[in-house]
N, C-alpha and C positions, 0 to 999 in steps of 0.2 A: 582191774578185771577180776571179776570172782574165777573160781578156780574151776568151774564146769567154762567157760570161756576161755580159758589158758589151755584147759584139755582138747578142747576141740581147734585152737588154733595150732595147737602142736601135730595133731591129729591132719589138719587140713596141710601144715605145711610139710610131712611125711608124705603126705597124698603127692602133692606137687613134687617132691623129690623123687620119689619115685616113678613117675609118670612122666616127669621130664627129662628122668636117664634114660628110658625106653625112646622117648622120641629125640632126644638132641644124638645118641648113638648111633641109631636105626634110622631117622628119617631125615637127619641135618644132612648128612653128608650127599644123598641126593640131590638135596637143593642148594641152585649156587646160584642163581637170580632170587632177590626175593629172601635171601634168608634175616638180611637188620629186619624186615620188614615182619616178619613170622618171628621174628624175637621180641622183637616190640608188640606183638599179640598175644604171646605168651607168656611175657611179663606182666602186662596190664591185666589179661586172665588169671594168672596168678599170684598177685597183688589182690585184687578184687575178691579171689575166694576166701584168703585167709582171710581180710579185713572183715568180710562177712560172715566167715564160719565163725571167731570170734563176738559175735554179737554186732559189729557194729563200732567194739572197742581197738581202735589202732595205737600208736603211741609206739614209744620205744620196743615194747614186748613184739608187737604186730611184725614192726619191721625190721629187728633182727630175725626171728622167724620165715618171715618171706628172703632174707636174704641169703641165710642159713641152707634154706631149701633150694633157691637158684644155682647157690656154688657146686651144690652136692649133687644137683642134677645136672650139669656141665663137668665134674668133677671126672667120672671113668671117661668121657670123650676125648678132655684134655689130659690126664695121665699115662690111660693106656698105650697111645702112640710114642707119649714123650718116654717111657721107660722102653719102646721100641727103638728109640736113638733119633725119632721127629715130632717135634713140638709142631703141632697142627694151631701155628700161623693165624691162620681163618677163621677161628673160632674164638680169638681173643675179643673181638669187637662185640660181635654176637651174643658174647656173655657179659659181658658191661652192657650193653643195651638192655637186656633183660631185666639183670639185677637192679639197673635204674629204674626201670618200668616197675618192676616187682616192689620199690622197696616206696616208691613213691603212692603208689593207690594202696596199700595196708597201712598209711597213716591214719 
């Protein structure tokens, strides 16, 4: 990868980290039918961006990047409750799903 394609895949997978704390926080907990389902769209979504914001070039870089960005966007969901004294259960699967999704289309 040239280095303007390294920048923007860091760049896109910041994007997804961020965008995905907003909604795995805020909007996961809503949904309790349907959430593997919206994890598996949101992985493939964001697998597909980086792989694409990137040029096109996946590979190793790609896909630590997209994986990178999955955990850390799942990351305050699962913390914050667990340093509350409950590890939120429910969201263990939900986030391997993702991260599958995610790391599998940014190759």
């Amino acid at each position: 990868m040239k280095t303007g394609q390294i920048a923007r895949t860091l760049l896109a997978g910041a994007a997804v980290a961020i965008a995905g704390a907003v909604l795995v926080y805020f909007v996961f907990p809503e949904i309790g039918f349907g959430r593997l389902i919206l994890s598996a769209l949101a992985g493939y979504g964001a697998g597909t961006f980086i792989h694409r914001a990137g040029g096109r070039n996946g590979g190793p870089f790609a896909m630590t990047v997209a994986s990178v960005a999955v955990v850390l966007a799942f990351l305050p969901a699962l913390l914050i409750p667990a340093l509350g004294g409950g590890f939120p259960v429910s969201l263990l699967l939900p986030t391997l799903v993702t991260l599958g999704f995610a790391i599998y289309n940014s190759r």
